[in-house]
C-alpha positions in Angstrom: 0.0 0.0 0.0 2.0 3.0 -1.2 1.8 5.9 1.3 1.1 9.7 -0.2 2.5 11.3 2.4 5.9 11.2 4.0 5.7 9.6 7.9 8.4 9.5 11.1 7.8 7.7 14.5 5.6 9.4 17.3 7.5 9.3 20.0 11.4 8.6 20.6 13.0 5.5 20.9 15.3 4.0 23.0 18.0 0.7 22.5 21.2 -0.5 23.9 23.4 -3.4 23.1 26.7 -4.3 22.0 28.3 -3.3 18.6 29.2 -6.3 16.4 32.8 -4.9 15.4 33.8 -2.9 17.8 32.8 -4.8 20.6 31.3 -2.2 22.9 28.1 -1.2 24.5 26.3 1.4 22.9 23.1 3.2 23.5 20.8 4.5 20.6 17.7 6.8 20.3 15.5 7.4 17.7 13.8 10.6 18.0 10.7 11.8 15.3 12.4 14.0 12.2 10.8 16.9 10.8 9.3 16.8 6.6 12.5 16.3 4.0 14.6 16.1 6.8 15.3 12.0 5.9 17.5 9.9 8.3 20.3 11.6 10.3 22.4 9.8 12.5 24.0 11.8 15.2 27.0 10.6 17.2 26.0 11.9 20.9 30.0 11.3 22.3 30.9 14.1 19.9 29.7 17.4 20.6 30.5 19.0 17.3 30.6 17.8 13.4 28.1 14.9 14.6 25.8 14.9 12.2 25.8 12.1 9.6 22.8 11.6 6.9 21.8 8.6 5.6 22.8 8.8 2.2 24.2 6.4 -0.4 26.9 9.1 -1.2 28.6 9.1 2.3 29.3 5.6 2.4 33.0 5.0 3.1 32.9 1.4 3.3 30.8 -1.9 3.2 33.3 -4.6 3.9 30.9 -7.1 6.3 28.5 -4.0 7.2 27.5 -0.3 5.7 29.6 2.0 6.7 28.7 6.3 6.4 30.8 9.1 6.9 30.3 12.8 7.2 32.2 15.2 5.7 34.7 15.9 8.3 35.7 12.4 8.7 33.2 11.4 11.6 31.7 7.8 11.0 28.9 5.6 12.3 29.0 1.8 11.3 26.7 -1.0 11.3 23.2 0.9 10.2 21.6 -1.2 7.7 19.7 -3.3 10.4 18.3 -0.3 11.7 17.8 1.2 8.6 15.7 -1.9 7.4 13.3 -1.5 9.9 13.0 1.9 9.1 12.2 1.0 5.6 9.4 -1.7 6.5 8.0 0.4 8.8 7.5 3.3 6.2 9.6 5.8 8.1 11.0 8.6 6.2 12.5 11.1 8.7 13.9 10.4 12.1 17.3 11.7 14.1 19.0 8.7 15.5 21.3 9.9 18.4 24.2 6.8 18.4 26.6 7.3 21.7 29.5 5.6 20.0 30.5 4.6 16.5 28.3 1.5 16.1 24.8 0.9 16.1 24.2 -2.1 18.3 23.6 -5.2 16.5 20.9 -6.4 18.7 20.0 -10.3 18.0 21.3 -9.8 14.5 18.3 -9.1 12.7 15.6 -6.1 12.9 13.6 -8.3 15.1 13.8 -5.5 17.9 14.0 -1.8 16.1 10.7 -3.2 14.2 8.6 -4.2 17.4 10.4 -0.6 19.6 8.9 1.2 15.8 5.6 -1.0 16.5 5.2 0.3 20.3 5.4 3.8 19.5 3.8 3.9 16.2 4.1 6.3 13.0 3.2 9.7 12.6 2.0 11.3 9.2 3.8 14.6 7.9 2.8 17.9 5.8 4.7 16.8 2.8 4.6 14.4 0.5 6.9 11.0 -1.0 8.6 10.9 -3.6 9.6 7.4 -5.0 12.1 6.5 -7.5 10.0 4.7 -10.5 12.7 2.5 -12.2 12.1 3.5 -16.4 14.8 0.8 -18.0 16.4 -2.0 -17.0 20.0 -1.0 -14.9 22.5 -3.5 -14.2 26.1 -4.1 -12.6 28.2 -7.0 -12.9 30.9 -7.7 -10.9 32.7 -11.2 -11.2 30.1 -13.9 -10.2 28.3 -10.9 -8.5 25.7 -9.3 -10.3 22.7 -6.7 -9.3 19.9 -5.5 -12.0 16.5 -3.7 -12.0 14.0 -3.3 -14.4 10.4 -1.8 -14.7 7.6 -3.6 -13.0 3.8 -2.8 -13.5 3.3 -3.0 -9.9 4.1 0.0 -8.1 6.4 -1.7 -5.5 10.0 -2.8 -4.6 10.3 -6.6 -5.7 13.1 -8.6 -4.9 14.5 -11.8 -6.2 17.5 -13.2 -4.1 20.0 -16.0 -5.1 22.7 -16.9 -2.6 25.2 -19.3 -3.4 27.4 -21.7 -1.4 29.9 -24.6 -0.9 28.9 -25.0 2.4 25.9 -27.6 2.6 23.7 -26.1 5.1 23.7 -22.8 3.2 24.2 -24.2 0.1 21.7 -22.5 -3.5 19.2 -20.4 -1.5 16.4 -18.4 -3.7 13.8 -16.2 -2.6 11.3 -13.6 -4.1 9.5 -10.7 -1.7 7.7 -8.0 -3.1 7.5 -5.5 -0.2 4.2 -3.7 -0.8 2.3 -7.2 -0.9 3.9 -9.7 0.6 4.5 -11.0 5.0 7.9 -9.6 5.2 7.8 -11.9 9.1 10.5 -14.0 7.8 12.6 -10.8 6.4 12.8 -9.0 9.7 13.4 -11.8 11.8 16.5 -13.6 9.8 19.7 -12.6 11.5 23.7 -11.9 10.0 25.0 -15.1 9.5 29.2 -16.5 9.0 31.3 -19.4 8.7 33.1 -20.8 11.9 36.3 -20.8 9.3 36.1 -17.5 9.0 35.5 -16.4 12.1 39.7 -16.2 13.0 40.3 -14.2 9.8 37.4 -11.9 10.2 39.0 -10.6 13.9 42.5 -10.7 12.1 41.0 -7.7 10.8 40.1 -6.3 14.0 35.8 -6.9 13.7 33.2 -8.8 15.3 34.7 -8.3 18.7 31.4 -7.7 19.5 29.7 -11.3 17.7 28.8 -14.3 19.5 25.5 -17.1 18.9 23.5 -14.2 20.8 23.7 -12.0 17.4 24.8 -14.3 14.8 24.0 -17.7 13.0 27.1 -19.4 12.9 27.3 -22.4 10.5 30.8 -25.2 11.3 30.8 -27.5 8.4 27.1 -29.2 8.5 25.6 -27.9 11.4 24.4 -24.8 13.2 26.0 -23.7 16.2 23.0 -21.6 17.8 20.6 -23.6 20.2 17.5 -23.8 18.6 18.7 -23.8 15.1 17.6 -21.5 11.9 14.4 -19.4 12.3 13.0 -19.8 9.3 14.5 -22.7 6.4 15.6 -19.9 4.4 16.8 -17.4 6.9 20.4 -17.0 5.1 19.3 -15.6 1.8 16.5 -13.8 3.7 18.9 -11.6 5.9 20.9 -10.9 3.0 17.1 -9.5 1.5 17.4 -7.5 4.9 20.4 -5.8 4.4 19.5 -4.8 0.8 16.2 -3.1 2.0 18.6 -1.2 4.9 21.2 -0.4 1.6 18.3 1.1 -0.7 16.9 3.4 2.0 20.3 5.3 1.3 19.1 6.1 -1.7 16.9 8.8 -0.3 13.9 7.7 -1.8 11.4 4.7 -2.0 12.6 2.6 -4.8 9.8 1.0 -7.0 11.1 -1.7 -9.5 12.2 -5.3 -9.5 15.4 -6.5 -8.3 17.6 -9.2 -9.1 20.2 -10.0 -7.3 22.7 -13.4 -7.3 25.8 -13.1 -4.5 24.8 -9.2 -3.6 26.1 -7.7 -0.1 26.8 -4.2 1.0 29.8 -3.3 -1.4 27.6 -4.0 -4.6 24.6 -2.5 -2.9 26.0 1.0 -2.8 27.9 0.5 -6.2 24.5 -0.3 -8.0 23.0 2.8 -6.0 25.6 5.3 -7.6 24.7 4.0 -10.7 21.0 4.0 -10.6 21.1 7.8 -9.0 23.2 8.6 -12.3 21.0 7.0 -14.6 18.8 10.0 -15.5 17.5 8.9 -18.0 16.4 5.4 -16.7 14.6 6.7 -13.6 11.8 9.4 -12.8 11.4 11.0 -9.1 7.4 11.0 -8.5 4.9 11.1 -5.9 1.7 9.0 -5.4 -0.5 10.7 -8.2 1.8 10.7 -10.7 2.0 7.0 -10.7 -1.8 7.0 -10.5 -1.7 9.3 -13.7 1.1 6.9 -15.7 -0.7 3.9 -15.4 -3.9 5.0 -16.4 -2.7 6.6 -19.4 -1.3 2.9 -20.8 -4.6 1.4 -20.4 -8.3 2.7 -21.1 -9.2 0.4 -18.4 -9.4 2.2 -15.2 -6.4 0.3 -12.5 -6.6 0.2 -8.6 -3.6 0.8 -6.7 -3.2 0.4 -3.2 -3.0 3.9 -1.5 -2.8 5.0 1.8 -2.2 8.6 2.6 
């Protein structure tokens, strides 16, 4: 159901955990943004040059997590959890006041910012949407990596997954999820996942001081390490669907098109988002009535669309 207006939380949020890299506690809250403000994050231990917006151009790296930095060099790590649940829960706006230089990683999914986002609720604003209406098809290859999107009649953001691995219990995972329509349970509650192998090499390179089975699947050879096991059978593929939510809300906008994606994470993520944004010619910023206006003029038959102001 595509919202007309643009919408932040009602009252401010609070969280605290532990950061997955950097191994310390950190406390986080969300407080209600103002109308075209979008998402700023806002490192509270720094009392000047704090302010960091969520945007695709002040990503400074996506090696195992996103990554933003402001323009004087002042960084804030490990949003796209966060900034999933944001998505889903159709918030445009909000000031998110982070006392160090992680946001906490929680159980490893969105599991917690979506039910703290539930609590509270969402609040509608004076001004409207805009969405970014996908015209032609725009793809990036990279090796066996490769993201694409292309025109869809439905006005939503539709996304087809393929993960592929050696190891067994992960293995050829697919999925499709079309985020206007579809129960998006499994999404939110699938959690960052790694190999035990690579556990030693990972901290070689001084992250996930902060991981453990309380935040993360970890899979040894042919079995799970976390009591209980898998949340859903295809929770590996459906976390990395997660992430790419979190990864598109950078791109300031609500994105409607069909993605495909086949070994995507973070670092293609952003590269395919400095394309699309560049790709004028293959994209058109509109709101709600516009979209109303396009699809009726293709057909003399009259077309219902979801809408919710």
């Amino acid at each position: 159901m595509l919202k007309t207006f643009q919408y932040t939380i009602k009252a401010p949020i609070n969280f605290e955990g532990i950061g997955l890299h950097t191994g310390k506690n950190s406390n986080v809250r969300i407080l209600p943004g103002e109308a075209d403000q979008g998402i700023i994050f806002k490192r509270t231990d720094l009392k000047e040059k704090n302010l960091i917006p969520a945007n695709f151009n002040n990503v400074c790296s996506a090696k195992l997590c996103t990554t933003l930095q402001n323009e004087f060099g002042v960084k804030i790590s490990t949003v796209e959890h966060l900034l999933a649940a944001l998505y889903i829960s159709e918030i445009d706006n909000a000031v998110i006041e982070v006392s160090n230089q992680e946001v906490p990683i929680m159980d490893g999914s969105a599991k917690d910012f979506l039910n703290s986002i539930e609590k509270v609720g969402i609040k509608k604003l004076s001004k409207k949407r805009k969405y970014l209406k996908v015209l032609d098809k725009i793809e990036i290859k990279d090796g066996g990596r490769n993201i694409s999107i292309e025109p869809v009649d439905a006005s939503s953001l539709q996304v087809d997954f393929q993960l592929n691995y050696e190891n067994k219990i992960i293995g050829n995972q697919k999925n499709s999820i079309d985020f206007q329509s579809d129960d998006l349970d499994d999404i939110i509650h699938s959690r960052t996942f790694c190999l035990y192998e690579d556990i030693e090499k990972i901290k070689k390179l001084g992250l996930a001081k902060g991981g453990s089975l309380d935040n993360a699947i970890v899979v040894d050879q042919n079995r799970v390490l976390n009591n209980g096991g898998l949340r859903n059978e295809k929770e590996f593929v459906n976390h990395k669907i997660l992430d790419l939510a979190g990864d598109f809300l950078l791109s300031g906008f609500r994105v409607l098109g069909k993605v495909n994606c086949q070994q995507g994470g973070h670092e293609l993520s952003n590269m395919f988002l400095r394309k699309l944004l560049k790709s004028k010619s293959s994209i058109s910023i509109i709101e709600v009535e516009n979209i109303l206006i396009a699809k009726k003029s293709r057909s003399n038959q009259p077309i219902k669309i979801a809408v919710n102001a």
